[in-house]
C-alpha positions as a printed NumPy array, in Angstrom:
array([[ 12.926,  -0.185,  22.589],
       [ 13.925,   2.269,  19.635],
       [ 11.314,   1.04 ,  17.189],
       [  7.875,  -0.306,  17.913],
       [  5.645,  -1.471,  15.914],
       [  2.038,   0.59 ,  15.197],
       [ -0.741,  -1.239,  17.309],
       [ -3.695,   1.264,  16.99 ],
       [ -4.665,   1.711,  13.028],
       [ -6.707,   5.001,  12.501],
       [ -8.532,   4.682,   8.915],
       [ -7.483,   6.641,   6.295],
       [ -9.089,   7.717,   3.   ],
       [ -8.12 ,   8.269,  -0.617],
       [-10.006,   9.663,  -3.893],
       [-10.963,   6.42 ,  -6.26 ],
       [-11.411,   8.688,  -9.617],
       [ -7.785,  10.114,  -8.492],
       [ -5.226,   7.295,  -7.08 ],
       [ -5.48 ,   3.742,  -7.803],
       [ -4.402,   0.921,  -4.656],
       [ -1.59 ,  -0.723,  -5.825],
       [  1.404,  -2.554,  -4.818],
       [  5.353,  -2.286,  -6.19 ],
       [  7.239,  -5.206,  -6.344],
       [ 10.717,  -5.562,  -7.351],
       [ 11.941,  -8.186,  -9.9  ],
       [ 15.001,  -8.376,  -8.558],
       [ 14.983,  -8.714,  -4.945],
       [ 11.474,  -9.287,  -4.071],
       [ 10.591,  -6.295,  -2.091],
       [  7.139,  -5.143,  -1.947],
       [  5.797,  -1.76 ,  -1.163],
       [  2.008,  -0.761,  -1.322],
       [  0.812,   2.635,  -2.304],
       [ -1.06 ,   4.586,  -4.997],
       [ -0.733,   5.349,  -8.614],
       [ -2.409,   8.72 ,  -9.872],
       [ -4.511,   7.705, -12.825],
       [ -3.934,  11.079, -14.675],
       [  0.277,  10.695, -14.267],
       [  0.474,   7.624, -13.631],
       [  3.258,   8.38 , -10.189],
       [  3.495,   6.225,  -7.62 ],
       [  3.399,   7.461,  -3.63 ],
       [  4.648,   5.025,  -1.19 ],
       [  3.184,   4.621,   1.959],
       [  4.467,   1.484,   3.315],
       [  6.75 ,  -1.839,   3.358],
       [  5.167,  -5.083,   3.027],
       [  7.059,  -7.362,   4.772],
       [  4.539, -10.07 ,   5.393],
       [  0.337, -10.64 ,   4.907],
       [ -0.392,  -9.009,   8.186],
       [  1.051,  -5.857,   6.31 ],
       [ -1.009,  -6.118,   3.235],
       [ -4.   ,  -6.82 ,   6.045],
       [ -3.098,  -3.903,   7.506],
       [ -2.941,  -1.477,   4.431],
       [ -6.085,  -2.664,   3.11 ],
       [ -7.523,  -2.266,   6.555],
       [ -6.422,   1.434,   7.1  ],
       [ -7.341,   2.706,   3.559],
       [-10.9  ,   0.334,   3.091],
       [ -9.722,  -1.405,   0.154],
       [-11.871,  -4.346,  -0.397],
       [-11.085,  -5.13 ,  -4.291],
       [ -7.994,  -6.977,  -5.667],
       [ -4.746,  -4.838,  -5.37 ],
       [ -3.048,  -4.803,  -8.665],
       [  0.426,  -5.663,  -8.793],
       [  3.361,  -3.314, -10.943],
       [  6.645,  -4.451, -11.601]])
């Protein structure tokens, strides 16, 4: 198998008063992409492609984000 999916999620952390959760999504084709937006520049970092709800599950779940996700177009 050349790709395999991640099983094992080990949590990560980020810096509230710095980055902000949120998630890109594309007018035109739909795509999604979670990541952060620094508050001070307002840049966004990827960190991964949501391709379904177990993604999102799984982002929130690695990072401890319990509030709403806002989403940026």
């Amino acid at each position: 198998m050349l790709f395999r999916k991640r099983t094992s999620v080990s949590a990560q952390t980020y810096d509230p008063t710095v980055r902000k959760p949120v998630i890109r999504c594309s007018i035109c084709t739909g795509e999604q992409v979670a990541g952060f937006r620094r508050l001070d520049t307002g840049a966004f970092e990827e960190i991964m492609l949501l391709r379904s709800a177990e993604d999102l599950r799984q982002f929130r779940e690695i990072y401890g984000i319990t509030e709403e996700i806002e989403k940026i177009y």
